[in-house]
N, CA, C and O atoms as CSV, one atom per row, in Angstrom:
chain,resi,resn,atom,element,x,y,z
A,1,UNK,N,N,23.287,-1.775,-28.830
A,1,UNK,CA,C,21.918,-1.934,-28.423
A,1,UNK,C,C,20.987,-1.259,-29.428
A,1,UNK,O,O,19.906,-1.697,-29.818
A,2,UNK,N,N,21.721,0.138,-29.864
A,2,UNK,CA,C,20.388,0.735,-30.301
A,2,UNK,C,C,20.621,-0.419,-31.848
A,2,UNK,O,O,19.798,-1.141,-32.412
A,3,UNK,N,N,21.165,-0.325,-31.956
A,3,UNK,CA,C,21.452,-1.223,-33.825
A,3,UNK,C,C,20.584,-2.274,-33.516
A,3,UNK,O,O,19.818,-2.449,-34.464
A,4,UNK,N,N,20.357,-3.120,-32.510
A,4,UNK,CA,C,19.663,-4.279,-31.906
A,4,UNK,C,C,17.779,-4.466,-32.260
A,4,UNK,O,O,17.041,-5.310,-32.770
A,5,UNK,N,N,17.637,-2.907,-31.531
A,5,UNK,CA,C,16.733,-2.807,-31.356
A,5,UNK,C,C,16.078,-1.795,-32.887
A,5,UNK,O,O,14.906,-1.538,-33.162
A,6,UNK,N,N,17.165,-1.466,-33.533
A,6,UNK,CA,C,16.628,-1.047,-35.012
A,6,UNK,C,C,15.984,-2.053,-35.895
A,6,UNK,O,O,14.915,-1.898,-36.486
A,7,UNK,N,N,17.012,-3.455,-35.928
A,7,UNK,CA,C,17.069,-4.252,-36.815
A,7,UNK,C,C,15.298,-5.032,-36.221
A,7,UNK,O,O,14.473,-5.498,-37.007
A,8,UNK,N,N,15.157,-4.978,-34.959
A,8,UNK,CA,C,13.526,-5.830,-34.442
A,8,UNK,C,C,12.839,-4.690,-35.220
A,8,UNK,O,O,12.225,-4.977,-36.248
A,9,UNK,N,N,12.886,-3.777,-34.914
A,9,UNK,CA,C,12.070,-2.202,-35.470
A,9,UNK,C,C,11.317,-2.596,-36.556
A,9,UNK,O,O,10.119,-2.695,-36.818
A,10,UNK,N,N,13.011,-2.915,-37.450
A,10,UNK,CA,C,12.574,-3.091,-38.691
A,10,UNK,C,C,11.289,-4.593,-39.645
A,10,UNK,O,O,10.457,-4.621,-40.552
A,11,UNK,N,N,11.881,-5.496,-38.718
A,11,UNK,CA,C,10.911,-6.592,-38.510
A,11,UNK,C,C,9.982,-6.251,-38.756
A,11,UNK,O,O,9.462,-6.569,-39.825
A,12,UNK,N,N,9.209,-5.226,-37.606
A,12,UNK,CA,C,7.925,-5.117,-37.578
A,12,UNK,C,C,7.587,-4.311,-37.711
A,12,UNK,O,O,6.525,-3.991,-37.177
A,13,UNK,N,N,8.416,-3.309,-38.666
A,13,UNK,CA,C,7.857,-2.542,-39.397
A,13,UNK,C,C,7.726,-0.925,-38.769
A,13,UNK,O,O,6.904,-0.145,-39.249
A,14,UNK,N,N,8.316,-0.674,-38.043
A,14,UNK,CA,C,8.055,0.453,-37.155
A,14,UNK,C,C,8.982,1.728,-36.844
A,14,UNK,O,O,10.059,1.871,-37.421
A,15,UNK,N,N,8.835,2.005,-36.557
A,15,UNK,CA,C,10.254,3.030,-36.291
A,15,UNK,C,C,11.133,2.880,-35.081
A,15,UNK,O,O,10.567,3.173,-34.027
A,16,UNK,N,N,12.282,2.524,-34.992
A,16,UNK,CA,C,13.179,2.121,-33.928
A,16,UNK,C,C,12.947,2.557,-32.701
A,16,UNK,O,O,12.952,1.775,-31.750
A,17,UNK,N,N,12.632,4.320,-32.511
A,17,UNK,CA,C,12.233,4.788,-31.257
A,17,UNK,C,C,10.801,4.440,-30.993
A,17,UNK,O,O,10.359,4.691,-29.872
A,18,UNK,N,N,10.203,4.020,-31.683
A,18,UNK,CA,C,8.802,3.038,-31.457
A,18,UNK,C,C,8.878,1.705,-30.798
A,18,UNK,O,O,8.037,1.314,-29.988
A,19,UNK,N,N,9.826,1.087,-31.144
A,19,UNK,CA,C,9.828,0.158,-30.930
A,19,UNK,C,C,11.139,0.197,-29.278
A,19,UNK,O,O,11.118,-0.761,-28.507
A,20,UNK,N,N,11.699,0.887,-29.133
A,20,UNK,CA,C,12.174,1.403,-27.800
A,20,UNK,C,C,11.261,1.701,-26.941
A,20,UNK,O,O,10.939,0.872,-26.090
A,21,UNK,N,N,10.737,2.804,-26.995
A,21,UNK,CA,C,9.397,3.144,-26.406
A,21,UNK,C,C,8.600,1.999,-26.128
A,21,UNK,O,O,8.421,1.875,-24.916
A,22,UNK,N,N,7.962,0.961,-26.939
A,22,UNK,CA,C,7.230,-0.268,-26.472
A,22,UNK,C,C,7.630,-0.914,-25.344
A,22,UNK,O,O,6.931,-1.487,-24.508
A,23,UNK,N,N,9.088,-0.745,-25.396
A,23,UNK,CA,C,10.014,-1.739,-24.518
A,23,UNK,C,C,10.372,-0.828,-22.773
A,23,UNK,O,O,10.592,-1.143,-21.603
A,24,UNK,N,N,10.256,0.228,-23.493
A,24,UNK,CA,C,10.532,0.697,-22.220
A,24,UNK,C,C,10.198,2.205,-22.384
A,24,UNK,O,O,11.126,2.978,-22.623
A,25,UNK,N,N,8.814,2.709,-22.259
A,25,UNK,CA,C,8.202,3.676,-22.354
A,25,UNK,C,C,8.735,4.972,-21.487
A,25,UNK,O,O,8.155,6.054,-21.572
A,26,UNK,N,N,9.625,4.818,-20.835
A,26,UNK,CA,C,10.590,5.374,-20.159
A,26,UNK,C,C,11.735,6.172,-20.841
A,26,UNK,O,O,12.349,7.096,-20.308
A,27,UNK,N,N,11.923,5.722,-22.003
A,27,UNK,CA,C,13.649,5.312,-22.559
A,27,UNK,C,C,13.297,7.143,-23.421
A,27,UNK,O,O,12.146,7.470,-23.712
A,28,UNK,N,N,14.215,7.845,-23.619
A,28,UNK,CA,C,14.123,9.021,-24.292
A,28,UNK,C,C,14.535,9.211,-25.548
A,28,UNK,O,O,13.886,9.830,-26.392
A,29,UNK,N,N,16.068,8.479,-25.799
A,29,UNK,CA,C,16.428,7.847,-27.542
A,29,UNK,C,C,16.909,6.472,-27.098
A,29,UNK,O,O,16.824,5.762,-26.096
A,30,UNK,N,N,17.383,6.434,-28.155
A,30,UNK,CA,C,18.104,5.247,-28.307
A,30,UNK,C,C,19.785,5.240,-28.319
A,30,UNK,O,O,20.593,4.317,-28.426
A,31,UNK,N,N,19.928,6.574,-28.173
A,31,UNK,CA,C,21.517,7.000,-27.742
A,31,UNK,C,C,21.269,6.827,-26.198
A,31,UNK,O,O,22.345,6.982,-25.620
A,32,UNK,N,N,20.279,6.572,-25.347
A,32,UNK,CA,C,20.401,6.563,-24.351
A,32,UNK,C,C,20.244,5.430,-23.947
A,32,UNK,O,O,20.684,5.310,-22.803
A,33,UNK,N,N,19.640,4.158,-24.521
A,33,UNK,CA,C,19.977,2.835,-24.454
A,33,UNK,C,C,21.018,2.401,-24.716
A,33,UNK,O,O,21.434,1.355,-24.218
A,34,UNK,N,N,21.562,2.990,-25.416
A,34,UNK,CA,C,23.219,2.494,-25.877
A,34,UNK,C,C,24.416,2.826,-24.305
A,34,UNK,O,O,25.474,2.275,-24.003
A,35,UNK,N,N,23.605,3.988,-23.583
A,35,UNK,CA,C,24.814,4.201,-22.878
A,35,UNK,C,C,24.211,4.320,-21.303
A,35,UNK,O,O,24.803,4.182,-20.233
A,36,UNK,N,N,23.085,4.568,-21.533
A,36,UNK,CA,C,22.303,4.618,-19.532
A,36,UNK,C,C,21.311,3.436,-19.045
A,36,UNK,O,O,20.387,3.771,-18.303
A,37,UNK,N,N,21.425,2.215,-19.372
A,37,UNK,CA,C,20.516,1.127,-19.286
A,37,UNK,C,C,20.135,0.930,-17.645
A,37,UNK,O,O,21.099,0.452,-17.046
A,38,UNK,N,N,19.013,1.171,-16.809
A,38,UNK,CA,C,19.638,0.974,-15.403
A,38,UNK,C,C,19.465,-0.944,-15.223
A,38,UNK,O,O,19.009,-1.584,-16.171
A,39,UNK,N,N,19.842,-1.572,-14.063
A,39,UNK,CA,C,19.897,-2.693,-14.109
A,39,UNK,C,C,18.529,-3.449,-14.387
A,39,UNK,O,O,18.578,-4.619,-14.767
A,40,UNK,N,N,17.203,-2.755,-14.193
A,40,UNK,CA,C,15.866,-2.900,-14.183
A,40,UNK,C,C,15.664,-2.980,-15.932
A,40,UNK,O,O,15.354,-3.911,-16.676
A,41,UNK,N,N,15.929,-1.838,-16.128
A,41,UNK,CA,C,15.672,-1.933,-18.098
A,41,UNK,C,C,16.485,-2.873,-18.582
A,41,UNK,O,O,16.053,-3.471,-19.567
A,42,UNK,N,N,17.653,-3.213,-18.134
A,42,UNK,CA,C,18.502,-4.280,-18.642
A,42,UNK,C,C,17.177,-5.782,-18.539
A,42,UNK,O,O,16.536,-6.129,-19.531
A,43,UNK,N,N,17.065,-6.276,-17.520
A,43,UNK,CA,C,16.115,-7.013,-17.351
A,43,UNK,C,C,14.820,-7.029,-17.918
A,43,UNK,O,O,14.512,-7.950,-18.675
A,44,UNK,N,N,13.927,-6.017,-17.613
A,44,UNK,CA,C,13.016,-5.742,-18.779
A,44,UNK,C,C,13.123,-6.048,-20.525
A,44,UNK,O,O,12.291,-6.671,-21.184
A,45,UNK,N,N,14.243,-5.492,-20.974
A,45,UNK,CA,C,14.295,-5.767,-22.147
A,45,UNK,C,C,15.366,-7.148,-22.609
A,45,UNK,O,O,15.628,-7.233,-23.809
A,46,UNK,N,N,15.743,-7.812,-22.008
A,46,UNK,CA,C,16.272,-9.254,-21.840
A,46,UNK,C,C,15.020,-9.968,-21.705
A,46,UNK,O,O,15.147,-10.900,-22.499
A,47,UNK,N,N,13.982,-10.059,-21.206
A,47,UNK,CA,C,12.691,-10.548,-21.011
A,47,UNK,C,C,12.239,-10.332,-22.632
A,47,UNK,O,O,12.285,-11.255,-23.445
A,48,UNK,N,N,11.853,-9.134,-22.923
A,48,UNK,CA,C,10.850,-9.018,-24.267
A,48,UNK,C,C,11.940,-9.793,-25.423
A,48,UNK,O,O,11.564,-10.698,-26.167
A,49,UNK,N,N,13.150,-9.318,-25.403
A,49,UNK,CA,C,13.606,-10.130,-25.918
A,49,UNK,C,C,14.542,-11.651,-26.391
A,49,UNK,O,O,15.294,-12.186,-27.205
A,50,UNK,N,N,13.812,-11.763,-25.201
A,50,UNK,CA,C,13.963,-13.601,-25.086
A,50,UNK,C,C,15.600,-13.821,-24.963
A,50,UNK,O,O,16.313,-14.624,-25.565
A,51,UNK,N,N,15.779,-13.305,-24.450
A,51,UNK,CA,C,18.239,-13.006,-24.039
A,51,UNK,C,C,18.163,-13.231,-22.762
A,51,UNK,O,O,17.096,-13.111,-22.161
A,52,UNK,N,N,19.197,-13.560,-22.220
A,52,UNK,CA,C,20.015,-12.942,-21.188
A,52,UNK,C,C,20.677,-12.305,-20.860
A,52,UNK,O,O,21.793,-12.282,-21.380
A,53,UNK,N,N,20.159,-10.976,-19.253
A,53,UNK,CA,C,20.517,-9.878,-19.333
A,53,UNK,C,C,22.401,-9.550,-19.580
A,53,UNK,O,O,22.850,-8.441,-19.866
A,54,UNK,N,N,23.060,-10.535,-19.425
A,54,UNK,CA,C,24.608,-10.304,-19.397
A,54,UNK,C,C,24.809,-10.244,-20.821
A,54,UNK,O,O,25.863,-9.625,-20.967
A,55,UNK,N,N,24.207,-10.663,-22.293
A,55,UNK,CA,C,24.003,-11.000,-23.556
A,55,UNK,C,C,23.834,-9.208,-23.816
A,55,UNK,O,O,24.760,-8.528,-24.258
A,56,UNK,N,N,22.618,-8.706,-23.485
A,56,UNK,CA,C,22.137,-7.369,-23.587
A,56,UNK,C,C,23.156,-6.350,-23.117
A,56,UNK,O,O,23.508,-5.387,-23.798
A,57,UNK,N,N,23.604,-6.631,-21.905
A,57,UNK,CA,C,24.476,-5.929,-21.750
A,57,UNK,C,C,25.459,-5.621,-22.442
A,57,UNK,O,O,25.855,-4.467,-22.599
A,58,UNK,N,N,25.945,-6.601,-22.918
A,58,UNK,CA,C,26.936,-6.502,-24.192
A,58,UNK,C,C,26.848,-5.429,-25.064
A,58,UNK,O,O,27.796,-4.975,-25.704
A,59,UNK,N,N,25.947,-5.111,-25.081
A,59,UNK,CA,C,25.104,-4.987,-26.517
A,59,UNK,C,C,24.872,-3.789,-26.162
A,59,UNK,O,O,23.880,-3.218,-26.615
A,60,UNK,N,N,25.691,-3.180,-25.318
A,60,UNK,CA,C,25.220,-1.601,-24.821
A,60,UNK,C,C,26.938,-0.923,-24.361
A,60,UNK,O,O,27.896,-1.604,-23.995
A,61,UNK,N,N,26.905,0.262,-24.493
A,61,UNK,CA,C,28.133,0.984,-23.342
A,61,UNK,C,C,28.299,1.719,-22.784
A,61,UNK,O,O,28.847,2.812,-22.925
A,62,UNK,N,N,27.574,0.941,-21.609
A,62,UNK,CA,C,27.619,0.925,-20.384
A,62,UNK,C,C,28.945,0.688,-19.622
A,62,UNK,O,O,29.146,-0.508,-19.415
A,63,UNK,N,N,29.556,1.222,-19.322
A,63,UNK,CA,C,30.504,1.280,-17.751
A,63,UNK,C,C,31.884,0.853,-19.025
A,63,UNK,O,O,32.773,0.021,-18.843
A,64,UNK,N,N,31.675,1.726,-20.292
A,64,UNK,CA,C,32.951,1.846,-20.953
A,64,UNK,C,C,33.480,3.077,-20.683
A,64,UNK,O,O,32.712,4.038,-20.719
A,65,UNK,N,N,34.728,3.264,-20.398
A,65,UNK,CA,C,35.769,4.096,-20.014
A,65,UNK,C,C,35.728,5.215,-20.929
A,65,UNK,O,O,35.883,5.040,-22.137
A,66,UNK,N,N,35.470,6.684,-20.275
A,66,UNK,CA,C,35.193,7.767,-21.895
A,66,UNK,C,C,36.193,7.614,-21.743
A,66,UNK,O,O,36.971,7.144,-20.913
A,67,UNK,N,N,36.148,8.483,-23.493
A,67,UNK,CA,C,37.103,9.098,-23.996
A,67,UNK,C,C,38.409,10.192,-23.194
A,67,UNK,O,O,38.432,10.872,-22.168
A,68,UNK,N,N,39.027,10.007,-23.891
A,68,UNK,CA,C,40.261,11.137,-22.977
A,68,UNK,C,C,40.067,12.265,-24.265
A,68,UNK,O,O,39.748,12.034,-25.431
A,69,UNK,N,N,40.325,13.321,-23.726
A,69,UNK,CA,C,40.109,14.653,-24.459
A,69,UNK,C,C,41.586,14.524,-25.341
A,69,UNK,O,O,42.692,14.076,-25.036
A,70,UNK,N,N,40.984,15.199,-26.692
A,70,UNK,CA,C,41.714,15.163,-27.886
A,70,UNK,C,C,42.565,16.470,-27.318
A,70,UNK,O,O,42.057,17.470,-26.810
A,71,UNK,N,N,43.778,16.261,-27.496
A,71,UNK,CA,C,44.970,17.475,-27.469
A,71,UNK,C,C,44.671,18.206,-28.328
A,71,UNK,O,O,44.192,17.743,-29.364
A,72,UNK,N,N,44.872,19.656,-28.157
A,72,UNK,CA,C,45.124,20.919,-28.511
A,72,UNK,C,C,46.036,20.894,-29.606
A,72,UNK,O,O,46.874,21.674,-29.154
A,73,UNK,N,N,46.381,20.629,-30.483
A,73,UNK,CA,C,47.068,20.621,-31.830
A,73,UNK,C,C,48.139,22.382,-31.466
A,73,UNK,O,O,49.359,22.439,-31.319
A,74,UNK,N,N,47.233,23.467,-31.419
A,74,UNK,CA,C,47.808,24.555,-31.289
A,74,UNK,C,C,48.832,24.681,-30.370
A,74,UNK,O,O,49.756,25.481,-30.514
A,75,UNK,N,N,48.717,23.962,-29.474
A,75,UNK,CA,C,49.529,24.381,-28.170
A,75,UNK,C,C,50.791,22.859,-28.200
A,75,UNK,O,O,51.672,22.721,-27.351
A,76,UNK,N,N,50.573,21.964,-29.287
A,76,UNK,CA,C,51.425,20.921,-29.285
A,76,UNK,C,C,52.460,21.584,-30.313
A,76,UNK,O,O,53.680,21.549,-30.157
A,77,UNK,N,N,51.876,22.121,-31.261
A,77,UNK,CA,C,52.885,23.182,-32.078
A,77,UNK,C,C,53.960,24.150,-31.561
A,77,UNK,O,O,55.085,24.386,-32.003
A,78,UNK,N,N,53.269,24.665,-30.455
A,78,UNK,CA,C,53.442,25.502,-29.606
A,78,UNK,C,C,55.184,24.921,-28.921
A,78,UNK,O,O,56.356,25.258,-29.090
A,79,UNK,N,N,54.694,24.249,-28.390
A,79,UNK,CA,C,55.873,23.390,-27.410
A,79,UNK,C,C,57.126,23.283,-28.273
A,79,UNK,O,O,58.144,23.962,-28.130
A,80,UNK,N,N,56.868,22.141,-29.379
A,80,UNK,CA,C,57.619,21.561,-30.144
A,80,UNK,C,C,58.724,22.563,-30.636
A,80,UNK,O,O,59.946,22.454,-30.733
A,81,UNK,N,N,57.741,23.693,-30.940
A,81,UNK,CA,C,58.367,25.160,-32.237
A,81,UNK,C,C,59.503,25.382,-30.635
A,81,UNK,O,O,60.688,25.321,-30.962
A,82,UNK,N,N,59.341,25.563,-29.406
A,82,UNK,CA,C,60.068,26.167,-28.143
A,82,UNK,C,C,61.156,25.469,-28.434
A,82,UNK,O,O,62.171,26.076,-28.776
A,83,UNK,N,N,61.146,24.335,-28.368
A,83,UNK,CA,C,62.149,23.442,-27.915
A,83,UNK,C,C,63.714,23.414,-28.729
A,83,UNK,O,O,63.805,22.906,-29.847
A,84,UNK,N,N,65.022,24.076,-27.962
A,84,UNK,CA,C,66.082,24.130,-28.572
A,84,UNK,C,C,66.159,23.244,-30.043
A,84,UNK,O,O,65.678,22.126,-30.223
A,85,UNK,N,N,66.876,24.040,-30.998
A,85,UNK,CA,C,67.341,23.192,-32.080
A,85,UNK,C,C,68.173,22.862,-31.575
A,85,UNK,O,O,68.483,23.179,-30.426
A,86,UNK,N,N,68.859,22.007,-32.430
A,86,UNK,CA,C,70.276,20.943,-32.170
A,86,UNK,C,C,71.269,21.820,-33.610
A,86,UNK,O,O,72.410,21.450,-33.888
């Protein structure tokens, strides 16, 4: 989304969070369009920009599955070094 709404930015010349802000004077960055769209701003900005909201949605991530926390390297060392030699 935010790449979306950079590349119109750039069109017209403006600065991306300018051109967010136009769209939805609400919006705080554009890391936050990328990931908190509510179903209302989805619509709103499917309107200004002439899409459909399931198109936009795309175009955002939204209701993608985080990340799983990166393992501890130290404590995988840890284990491995325990474990009987052969």
């Amino acid at each position: 989304m935010s790449s979306w709404i950079s590349r119109h930015a750039s069109f017209y010349a403006i600065p991306p969070l300018g051109m967010l802000r136009h769209c939805l004077p609400e919006a705080s960055s554009l890391r936050s369009a990328d990931r908190n769209l509510t179903a209302t701003q989805v619509i709103r900005l499917a309107g200004i920009f002439s899409t459909e909201p399931a198109t936009l949605r795309r175009l955002t991530f939204s209701n993608v599955a985080p990340r799983f926390p990166t393992p501890d390297c130290s404590q995988t060392a840890t284990v491995l070094l325990s474990l009987p030699s052969e």
